[in-house]
C-alpha positions as CSV (number, residue, x, y, z in Angstrom):
1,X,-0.2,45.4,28.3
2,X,-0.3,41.6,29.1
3,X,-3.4,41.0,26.8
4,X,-1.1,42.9,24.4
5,X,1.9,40.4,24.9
6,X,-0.2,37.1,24.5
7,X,-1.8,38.7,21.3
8,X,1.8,39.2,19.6
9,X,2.7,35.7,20.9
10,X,0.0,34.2,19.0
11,X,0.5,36.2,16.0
12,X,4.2,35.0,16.0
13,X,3.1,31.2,16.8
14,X,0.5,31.3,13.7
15,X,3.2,32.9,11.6
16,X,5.3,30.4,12.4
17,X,2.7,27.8,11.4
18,X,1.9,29.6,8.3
19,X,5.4,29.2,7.1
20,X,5.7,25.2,7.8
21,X,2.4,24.7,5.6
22,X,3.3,26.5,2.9
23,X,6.3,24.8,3.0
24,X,4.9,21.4,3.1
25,X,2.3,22.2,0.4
26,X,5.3,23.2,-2.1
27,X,6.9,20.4,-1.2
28,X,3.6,17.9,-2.1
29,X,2.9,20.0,-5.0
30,X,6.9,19.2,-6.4
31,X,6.5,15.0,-5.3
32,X,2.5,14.8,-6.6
33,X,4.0,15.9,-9.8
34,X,6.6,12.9,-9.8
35,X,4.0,10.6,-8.2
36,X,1.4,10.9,-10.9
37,X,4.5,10.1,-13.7
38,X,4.5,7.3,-11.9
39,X,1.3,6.7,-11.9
40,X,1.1,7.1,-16.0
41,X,4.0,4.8,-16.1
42,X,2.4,1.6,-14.8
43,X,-0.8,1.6,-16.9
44,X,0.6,0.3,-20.0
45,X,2.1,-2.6,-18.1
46,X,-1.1,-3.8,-16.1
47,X,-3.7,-3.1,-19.2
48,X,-1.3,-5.1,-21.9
49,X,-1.0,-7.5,-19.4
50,X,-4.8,-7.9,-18.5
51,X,-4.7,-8.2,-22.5
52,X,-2.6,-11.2,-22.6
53,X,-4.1,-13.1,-20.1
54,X,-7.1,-12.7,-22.1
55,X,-5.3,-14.5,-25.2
56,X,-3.7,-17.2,-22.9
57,X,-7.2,-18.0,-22.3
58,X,-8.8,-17.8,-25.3
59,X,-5.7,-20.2,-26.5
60,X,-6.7,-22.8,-24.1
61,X,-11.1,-22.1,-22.8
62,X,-11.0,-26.0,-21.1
63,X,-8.2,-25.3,-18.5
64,X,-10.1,-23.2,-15.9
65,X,-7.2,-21.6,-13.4
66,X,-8.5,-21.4,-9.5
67,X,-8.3,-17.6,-10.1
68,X,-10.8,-17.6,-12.7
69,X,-13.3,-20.0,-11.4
70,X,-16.2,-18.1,-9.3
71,X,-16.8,-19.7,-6.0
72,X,-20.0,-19.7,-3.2
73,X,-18.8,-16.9,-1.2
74,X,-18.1,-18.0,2.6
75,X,-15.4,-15.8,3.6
76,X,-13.4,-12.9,1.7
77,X,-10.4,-10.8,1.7
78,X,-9.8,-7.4,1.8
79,X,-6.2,-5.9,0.4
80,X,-6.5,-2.3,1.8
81,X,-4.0,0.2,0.5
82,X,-3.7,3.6,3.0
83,X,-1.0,5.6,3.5
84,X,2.3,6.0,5.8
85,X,1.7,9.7,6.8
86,X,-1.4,12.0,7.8
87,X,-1.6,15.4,7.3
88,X,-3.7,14.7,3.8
89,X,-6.8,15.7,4.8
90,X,-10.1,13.3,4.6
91,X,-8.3,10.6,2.3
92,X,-7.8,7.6,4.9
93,X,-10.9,8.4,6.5
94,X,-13.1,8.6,3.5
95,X,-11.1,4.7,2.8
96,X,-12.3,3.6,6.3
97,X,-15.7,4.7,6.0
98,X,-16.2,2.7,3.1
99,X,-14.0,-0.4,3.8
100,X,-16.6,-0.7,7.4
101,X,-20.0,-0.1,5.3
102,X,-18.1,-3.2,3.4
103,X,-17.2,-5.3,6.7
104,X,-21.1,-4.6,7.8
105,X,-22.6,-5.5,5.3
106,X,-20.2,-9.3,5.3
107,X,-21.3,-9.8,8.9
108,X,-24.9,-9.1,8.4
109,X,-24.8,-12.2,6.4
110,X,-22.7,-14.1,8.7
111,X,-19.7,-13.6,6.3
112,X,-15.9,-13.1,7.8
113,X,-13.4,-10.8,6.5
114,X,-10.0,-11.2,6.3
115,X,-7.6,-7.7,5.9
116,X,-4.3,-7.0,4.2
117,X,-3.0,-3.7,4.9
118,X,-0.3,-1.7,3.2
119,X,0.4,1.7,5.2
120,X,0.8,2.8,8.7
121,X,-2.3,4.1,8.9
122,X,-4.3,1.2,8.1
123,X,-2.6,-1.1,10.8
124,X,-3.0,2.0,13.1
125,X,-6.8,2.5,12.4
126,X,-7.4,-1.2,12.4
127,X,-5.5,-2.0,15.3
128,X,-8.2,-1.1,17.8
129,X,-10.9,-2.9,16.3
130,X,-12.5,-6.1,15.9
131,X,-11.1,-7.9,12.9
132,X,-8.8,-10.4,11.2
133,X,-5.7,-8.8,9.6
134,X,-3.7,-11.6,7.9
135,X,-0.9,-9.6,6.7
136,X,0.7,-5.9,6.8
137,X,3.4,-4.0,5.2
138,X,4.0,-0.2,6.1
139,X,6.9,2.5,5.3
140,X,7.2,1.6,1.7
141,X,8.1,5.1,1.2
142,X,7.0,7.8,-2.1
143,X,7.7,4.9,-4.6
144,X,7.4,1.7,-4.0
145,X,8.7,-1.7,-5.1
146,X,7.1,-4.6,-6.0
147,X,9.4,-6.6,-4.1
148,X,7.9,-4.8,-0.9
149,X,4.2,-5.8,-1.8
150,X,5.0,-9.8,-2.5
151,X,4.9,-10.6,0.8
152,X,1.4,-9.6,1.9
153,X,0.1,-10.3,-1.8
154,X,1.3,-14.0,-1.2
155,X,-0.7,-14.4,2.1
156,X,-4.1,-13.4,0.7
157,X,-3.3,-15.8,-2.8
158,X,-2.6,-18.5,-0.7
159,X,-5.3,-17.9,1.6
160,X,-7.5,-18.1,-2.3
161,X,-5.9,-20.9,-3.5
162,X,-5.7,-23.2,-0.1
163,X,-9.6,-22.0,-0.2
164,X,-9.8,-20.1,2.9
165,X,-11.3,-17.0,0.9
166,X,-13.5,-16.9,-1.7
167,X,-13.5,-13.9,-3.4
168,X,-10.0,-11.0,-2.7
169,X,-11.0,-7.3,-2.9
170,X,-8.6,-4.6,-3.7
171,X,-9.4,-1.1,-1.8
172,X,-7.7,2.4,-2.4
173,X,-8.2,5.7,-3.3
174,X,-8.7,6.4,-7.2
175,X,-6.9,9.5,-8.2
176,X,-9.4,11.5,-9.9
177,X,-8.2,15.1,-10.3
178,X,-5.5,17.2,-8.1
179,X,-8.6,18.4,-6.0
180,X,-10.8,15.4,-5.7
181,X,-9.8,11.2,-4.8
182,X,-12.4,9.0,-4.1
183,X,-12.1,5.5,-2.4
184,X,-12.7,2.8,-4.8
185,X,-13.2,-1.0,-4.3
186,X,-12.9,-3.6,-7.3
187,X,-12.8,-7.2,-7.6
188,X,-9.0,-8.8,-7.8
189,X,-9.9,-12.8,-7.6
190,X,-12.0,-14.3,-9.2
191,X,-10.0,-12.1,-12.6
192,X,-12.9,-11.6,-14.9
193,X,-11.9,-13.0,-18.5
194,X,-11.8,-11.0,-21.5
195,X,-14.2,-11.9,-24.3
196,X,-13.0,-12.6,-27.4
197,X,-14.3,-9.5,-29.0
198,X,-12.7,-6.9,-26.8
199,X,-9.5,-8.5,-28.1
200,X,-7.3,-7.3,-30.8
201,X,-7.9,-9.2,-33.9
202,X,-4.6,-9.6,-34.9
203,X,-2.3,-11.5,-32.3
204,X,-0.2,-14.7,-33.0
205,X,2.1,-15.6,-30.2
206,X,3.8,-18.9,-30.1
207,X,3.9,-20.2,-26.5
208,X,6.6,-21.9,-24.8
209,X,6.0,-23.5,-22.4
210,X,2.2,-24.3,-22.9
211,X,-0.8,-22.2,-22.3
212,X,-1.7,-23.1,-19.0
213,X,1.7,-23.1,-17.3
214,X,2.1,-19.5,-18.8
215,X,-1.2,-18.4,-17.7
216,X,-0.4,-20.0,-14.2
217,X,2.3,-17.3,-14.3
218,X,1.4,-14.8,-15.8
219,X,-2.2,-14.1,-13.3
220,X,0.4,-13.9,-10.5
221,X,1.9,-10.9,-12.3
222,X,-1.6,-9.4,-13.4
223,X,-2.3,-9.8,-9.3
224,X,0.8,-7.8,-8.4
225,X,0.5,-5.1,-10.9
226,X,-2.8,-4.7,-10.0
227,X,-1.9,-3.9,-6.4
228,X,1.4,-2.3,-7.0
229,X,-0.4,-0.1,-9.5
230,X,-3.0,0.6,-6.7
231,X,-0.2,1.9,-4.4
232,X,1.5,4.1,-6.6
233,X,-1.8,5.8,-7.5
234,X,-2.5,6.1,-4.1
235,X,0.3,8.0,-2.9
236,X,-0.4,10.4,-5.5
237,X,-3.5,10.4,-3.9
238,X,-1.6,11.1,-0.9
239,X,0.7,14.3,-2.5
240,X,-2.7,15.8,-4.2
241,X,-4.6,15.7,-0.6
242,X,-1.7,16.7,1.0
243,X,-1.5,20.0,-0.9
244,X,-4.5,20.5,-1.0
245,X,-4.8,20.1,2.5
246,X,-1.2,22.4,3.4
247,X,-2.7,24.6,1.5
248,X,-6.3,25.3,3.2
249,X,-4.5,25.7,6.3
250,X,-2.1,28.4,4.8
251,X,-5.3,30.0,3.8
252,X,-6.8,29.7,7.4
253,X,-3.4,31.3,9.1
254,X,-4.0,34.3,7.1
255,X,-7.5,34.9,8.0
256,X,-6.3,34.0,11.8
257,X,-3.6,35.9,11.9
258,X,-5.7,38.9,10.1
259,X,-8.4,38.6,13.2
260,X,-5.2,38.4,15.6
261,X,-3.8,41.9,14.4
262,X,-7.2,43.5,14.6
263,X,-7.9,42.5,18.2
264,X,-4.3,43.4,18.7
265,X,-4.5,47.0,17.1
266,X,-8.4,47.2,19.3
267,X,-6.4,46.6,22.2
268,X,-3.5,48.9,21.8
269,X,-6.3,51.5,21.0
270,X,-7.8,50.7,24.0
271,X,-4.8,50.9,25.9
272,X,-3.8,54.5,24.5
273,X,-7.1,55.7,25.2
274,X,-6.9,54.7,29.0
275,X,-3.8,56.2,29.7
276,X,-5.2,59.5,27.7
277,X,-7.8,59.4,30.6
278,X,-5.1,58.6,33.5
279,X,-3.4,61.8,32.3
280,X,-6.6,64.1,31.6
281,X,-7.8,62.8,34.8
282,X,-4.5,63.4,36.9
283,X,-4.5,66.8,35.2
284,X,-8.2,67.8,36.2
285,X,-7.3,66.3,39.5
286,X,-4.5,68.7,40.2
């Protein structure tokens, strides 16, 4: 009757479990649906504005700002987006992998690395090991603000423009679909220009002040969009891996909790059938 006991314990314990992740996987479903609104909302922004910078150059081709100017690579910087929270399945990990084949492939040609991270998890996972983190900014919560990113965006700019780096990466997860995100890695500084025929052909904008104090401005902005747009798509990310995630382990509770109740019925049997025996045996006995 023990064996009994600890069986309906550990039914009631999984049960119990069962019911917190199909909470928490209604509960990502209802943000990742807010998150990727979000998401859809900053595109406009950062592709009109990757647009104008093309025109600002165009308007002026001799002034060549430091964040368009390709440089001998001697050291680089990483800005590595991650999230505040686990429970999301393989999404940090699959980051991490990716970011070290990066950092391996740097210090196999004698190249340092230099890390900004934005999420708990990334300081976390990075804490323990060998490398340069410049900057960090965690808890930004399920939308963030610009005004939360400047900070660490600053250090790595500076760190570009004083000429400690040579070339800024900008590392998160890509939102694919609900069911699949995929780490992805793409060049922030040096900004590649736009050529004049991937522009619209009709645009006439009469700048004040000049071209090149404008463009000085707005690359700045492009830069933070960029990475402000890369942390709102990664905590959809987040939601959609999260669900996904809650709800394989819903799934797995009702398989376990299946294989719990037949042990648990084979043991009652069991247990019925012996004290049929005790009895037919006292009986004989008598």
């Amino acid at each position: 009757m023990a064996n009994l006991k600890e069986i309906r314990t550990k039914i009631g314990s999984v049960k119990n479990t069962q019911k917190i992740t199909k909470a928490m996987e209604m509960v990502a479903a209802s943000k990742m649906r807010r998150t990727q609104q979000r998401m859809q909302e900053t595109r406009p922004y950062a592709d009109k504005i990757r647009t104008v910078i093309g025109h600002l150059y165009q308007a002026n081709p001799e002034y060549r700002h430091p964040f368009l100017v390709e440089r001998e690579i001697k050291r680089v910087g990483y800005i590595v987006v991650t999230t505040d929270r686990g429970l999301c399945g393989g999404l940090n990990v699959n980051t991490f992998r990716a970011l070290l084949k990066d950092l391996k492939e740097w210090r196999d040609k004698d190249i340092e690395v230099d890390l900004c991270l934005i999420g708990a998890k990334g300081v976390q996972f990075f804490r323990s090991l060998n490398v340069n983190v410049v900057g960090a900014a965690t808890h930004l919560g399920e939308d963030p603000k610009v005004a939360d990113l400047v900070g660490s965006i600053k250090i790595m700019l500076n760190a570009y423009s004083e000429g400690r780096i040579d070339r800024l990466y900008l590392m998160h997860s890509e939102f694919v679909n609900t069911m699949s995100q995929k780490p992805d890695i793409k060049t922030l500084i040096p900004v590649e220009a736009i050529d004049a025929g991937d522009l619209p052909q009709h645009w006439d904008y009469i700048y004040e002040p000049d071209a090149v104090e404008l463009l000085d401005t707005v690359l700045m902005r492009y830069i933070e969009s960029q990475v402000y747009r890369a942390t709102i798509e990664n905590v959809a990310c987040e939601m959609a891996s999260k669900m996904v995630a809650m709800k394989s382990a819903t799934d797995n509770a009702i398989k376990f909790i299946d294989q719990l109740q037949l042990d648990y019925n084979k043991a009652r049997q069991a247990a019925i059938t012996q004290e049929i025996s005790e009895i037919v045996g006292g009986a004989a006995a008598v």
